[in-house]
C-alpha positions as CSV (number, residue, x, y, z in Angstrom):
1,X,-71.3,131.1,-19.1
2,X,-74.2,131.5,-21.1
3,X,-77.9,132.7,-20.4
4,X,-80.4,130.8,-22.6
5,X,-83.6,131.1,-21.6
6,X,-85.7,127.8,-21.4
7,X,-88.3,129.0,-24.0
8,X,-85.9,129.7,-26.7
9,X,-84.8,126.9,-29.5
10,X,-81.5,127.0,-31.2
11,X,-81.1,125.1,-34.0
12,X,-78.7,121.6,-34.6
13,X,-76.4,123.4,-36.9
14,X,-75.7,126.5,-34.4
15,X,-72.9,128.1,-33.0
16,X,-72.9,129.7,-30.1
17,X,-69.4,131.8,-28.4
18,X,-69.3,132.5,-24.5
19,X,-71.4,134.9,-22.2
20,X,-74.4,135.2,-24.7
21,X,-77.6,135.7,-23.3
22,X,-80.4,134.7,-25.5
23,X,-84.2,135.8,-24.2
24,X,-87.9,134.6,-24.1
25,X,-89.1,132.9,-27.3
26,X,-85.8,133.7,-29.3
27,X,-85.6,131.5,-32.3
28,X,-81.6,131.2,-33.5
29,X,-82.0,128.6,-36.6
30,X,-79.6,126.3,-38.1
31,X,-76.3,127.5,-39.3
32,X,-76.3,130.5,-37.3
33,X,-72.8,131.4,-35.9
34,X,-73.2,134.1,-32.9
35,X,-69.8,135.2,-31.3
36,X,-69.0,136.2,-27.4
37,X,-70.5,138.5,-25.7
38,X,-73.8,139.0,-27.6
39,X,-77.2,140.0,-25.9
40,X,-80.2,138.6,-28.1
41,X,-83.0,139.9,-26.3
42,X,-86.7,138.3,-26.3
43,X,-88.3,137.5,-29.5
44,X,-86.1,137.3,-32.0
45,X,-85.5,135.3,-34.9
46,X,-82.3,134.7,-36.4
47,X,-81.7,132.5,-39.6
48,X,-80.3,131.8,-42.6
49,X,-76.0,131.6,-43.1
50,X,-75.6,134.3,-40.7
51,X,-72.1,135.1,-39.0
52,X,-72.4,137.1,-35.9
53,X,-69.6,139.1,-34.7
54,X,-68.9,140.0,-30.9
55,X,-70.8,142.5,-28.6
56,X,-74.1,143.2,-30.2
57,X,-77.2,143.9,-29.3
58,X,-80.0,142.8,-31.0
59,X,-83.5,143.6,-29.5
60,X,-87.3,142.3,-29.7
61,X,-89.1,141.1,-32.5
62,X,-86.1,141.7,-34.9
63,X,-86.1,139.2,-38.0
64,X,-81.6,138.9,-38.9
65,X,-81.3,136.6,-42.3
66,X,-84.5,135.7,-43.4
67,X,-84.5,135.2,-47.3
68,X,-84.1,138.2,-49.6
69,X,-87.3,139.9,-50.6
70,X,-86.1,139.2,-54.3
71,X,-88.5,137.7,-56.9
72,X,-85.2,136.2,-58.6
73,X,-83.9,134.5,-55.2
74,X,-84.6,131.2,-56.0
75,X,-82.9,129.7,-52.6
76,X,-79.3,129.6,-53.3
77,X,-76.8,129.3,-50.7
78,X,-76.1,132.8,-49.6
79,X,-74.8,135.3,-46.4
80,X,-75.0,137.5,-43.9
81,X,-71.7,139.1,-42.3
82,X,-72.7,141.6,-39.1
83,X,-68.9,142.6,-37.5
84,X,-69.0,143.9,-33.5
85,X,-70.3,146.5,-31.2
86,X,-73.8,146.9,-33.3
87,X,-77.0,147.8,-31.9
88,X,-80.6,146.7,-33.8
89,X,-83.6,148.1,-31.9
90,X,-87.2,147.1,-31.9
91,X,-88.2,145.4,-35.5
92,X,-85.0,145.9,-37.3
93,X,-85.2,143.5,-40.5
94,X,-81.6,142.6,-42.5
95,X,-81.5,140.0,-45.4
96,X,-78.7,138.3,-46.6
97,X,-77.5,138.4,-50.3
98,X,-78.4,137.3,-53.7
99,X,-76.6,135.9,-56.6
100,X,-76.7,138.9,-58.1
101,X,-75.0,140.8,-56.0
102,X,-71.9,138.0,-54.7
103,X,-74.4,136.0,-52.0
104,X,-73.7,138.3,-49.2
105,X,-74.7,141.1,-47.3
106,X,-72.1,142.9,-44.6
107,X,-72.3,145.3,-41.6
108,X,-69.5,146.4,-39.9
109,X,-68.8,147.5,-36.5
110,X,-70.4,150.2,-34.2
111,X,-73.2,151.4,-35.7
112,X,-76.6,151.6,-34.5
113,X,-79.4,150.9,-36.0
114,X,-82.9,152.0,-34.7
115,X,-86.6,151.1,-34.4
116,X,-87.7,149.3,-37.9
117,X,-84.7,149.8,-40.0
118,X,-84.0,147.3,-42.6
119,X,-80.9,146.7,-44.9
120,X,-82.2,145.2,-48.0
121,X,-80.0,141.8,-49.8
122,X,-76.2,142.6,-51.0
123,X,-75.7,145.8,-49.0
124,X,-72.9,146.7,-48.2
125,X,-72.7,148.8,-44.5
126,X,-69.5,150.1,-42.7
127,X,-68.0,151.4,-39.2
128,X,-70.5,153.6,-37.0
129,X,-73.4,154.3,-39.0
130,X,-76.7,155.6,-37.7
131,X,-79.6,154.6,-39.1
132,X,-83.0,156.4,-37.5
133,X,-86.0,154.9,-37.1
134,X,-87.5,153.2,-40.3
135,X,-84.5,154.0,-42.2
136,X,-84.9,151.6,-45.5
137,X,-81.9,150.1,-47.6
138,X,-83.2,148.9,-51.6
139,X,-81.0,146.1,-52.3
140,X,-77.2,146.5,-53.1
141,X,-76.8,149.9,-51.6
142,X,-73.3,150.7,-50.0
143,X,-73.1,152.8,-46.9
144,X,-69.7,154.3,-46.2
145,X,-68.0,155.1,-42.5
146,X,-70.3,157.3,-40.2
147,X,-72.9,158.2,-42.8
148,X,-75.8,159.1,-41.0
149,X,-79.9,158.1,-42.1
150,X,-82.7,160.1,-40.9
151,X,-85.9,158.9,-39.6
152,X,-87.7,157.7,-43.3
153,X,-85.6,157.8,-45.1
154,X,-85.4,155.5,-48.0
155,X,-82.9,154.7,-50.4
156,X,-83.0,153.4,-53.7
157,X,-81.3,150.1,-54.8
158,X,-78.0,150.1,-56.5
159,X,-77.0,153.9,-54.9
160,X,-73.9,154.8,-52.6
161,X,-73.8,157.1,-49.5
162,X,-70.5,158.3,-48.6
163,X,-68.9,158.4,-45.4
164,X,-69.8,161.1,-43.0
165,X,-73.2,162.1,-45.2
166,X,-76.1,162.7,-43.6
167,X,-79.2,162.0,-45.2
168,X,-81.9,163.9,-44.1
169,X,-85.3,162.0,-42.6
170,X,-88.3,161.5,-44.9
171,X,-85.7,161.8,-48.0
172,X,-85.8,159.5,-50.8
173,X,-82.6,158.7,-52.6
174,X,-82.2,158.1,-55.9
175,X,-79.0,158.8,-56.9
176,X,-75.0,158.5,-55.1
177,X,-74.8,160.9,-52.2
178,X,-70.9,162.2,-52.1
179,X,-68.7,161.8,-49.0
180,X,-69.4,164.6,-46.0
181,X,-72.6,165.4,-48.0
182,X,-75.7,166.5,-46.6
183,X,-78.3,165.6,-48.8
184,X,-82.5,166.3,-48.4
185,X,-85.7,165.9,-50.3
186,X,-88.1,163.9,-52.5
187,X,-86.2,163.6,-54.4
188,X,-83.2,164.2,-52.5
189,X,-80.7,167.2,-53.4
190,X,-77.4,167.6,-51.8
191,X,-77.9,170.9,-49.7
192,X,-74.7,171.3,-48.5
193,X,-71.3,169.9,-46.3
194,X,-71.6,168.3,-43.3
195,X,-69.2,170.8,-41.7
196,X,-70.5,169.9,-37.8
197,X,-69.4,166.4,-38.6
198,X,-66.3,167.1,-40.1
199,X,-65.1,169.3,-37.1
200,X,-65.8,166.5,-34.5
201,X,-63.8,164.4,-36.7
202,X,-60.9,166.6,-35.9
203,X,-60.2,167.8,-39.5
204,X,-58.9,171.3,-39.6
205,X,-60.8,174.6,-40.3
206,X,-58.3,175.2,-43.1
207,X,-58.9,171.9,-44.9
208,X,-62.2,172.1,-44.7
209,X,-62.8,176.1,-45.8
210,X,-60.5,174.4,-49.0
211,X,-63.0,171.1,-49.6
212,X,-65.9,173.9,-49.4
213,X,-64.4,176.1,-52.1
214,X,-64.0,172.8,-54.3
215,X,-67.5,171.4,-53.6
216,X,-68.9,174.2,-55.0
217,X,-67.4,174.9,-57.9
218,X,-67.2,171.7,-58.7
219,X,-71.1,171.4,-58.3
220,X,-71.8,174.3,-59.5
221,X,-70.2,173.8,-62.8
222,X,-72.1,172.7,-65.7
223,X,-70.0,169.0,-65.6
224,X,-69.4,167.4,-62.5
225,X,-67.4,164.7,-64.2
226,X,-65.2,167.3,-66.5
227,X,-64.6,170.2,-63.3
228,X,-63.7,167.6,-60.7
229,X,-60.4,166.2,-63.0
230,X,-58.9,169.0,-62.1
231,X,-58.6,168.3,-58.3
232,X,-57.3,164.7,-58.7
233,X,-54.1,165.1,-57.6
234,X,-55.4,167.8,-54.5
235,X,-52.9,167.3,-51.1
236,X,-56.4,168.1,-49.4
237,X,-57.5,164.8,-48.2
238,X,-61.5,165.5,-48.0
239,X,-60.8,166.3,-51.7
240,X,-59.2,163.6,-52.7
241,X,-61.9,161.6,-51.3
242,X,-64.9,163.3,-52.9
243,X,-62.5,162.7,-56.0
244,X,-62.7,159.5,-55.6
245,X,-66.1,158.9,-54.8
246,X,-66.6,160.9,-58.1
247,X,-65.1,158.6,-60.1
248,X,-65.9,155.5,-58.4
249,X,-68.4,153.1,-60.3
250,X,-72.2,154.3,-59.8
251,X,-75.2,152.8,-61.5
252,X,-77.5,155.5,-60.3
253,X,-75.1,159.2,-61.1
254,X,-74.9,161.3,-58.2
255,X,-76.6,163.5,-56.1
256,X,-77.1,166.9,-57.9
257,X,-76.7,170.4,-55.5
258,X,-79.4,172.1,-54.9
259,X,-78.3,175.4,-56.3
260,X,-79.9,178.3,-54.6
């Protein structure tokens, strides 16, 4: 059964699955799809063509698919995709897409989300992220598996954060941060390897030491693009990932090291 409390309005157009509780003052607008097993806690307002997947959490005064903040958005028909398991604290904001970037924005599964962050139109953002508090998307950003945003942090439209980078808080981004990257600063330099992260992740000391060696003289070459065609064809996975990061379509160039 469902918990809807008597103060909330759900719109015509709604779909709601089984054992959702929906709080005080919660508006869920037209065309809203929300999935089992969902808490939507007091004040909130959900809109737009959002899709809601199964398990979230979504807490007060959080505003989920209201209109891009895009002077070219000119009402069109567009989406929001949020998968299972995620948490949004206090004030989170996410707006759907935009014709310009295919009329969706996605989330995937697990991730959390803290205290006023917002993911900006036509982001793309995958499996167990962690986004501190404030943490700010620009629009058409792509977040990759278990990348991690400090407290602050902002970063700028169009860029790429690979999986398991951390981004430091209070960092702005302005270019591609590379998978297992740690990356710092206004503006932000990569600083080093996530190594803590890549050891809970069960990789091997081996493979790593090897990705380390590679990382650095690949960054601290005088051509990133040139150095890294040599390693194409590495058996070392975390390699052949930063590979193809590397050579992966990027509007904004990537994150430079911060050479000592």
């Amino acid at each position: 059964m469902n918990k809807i409390h008597s103060t909330a309005i759900i719109g015509e157009n709604c779909i709601i699955g089984e054992n959702v509780s929906i709080g005080a003052y919660t508006v869920i607008a037209d065309n809203v799809k929300i999935a089992n097993n969902n808490i939507i806690f007091p004040s909130v307002f959900i809109s737009g063509n959002t899709d809601i997947g199964e398990g979230n959490k979504i807490y007060p005064f959080c505003s989920i698919g209201s209109p891009p903040q895009d002077l070219k958005f000119k009402g069109e028909k567009s989406y929001l995709y949020i998968g299972n398991s995620n948490t949004f604290r206090e004030h989170c904001t996410v707006n759907p897409g935009t014709e310009g970037g295919g009329l969706k924005t996605k989330i995937g599964n697990n991730s959390l989300f803290m205290t006023g962050a917002h993911i900006a139109h036509d982001c793309t953002v995958g499996n167990e992220t962690v986004f501190a508090n404030q943490a700010t998307l620009g629009g058409h950003v792509i977040v990759e598996d278990n990348a991690i945003l400090g407290g602050l942090s902002a970063v700028h439209q169009f860029c790429r954060i690979g999986c398991l980078a951390m981004v430091g808080g209070m960092s702005a981004v302005e270019n591609d941060v590379i998978p297992y990257g740690l990356a710092l600063g206004n503006r932000a330099k990569l600083t080093g390897i996530n190594i803590v992260g890549l050891r809970r992740s069960n990789f091997r000391n081996e493979e790593i030491k090897e990705f380390m060696k590679v990382f650095s003289q690949i960054f601290l070459s005088n051509s990133i693009e040139s150095e890294s065609l040599m390693f194409e064809d590495s058996n070392n996975f975390l390699v052949r990932k930063m590979i193809k990061f590397l050579n992966g379509n990027s509007s904004r160039g990537i994150c430079h090291y911060a050479k000592k």
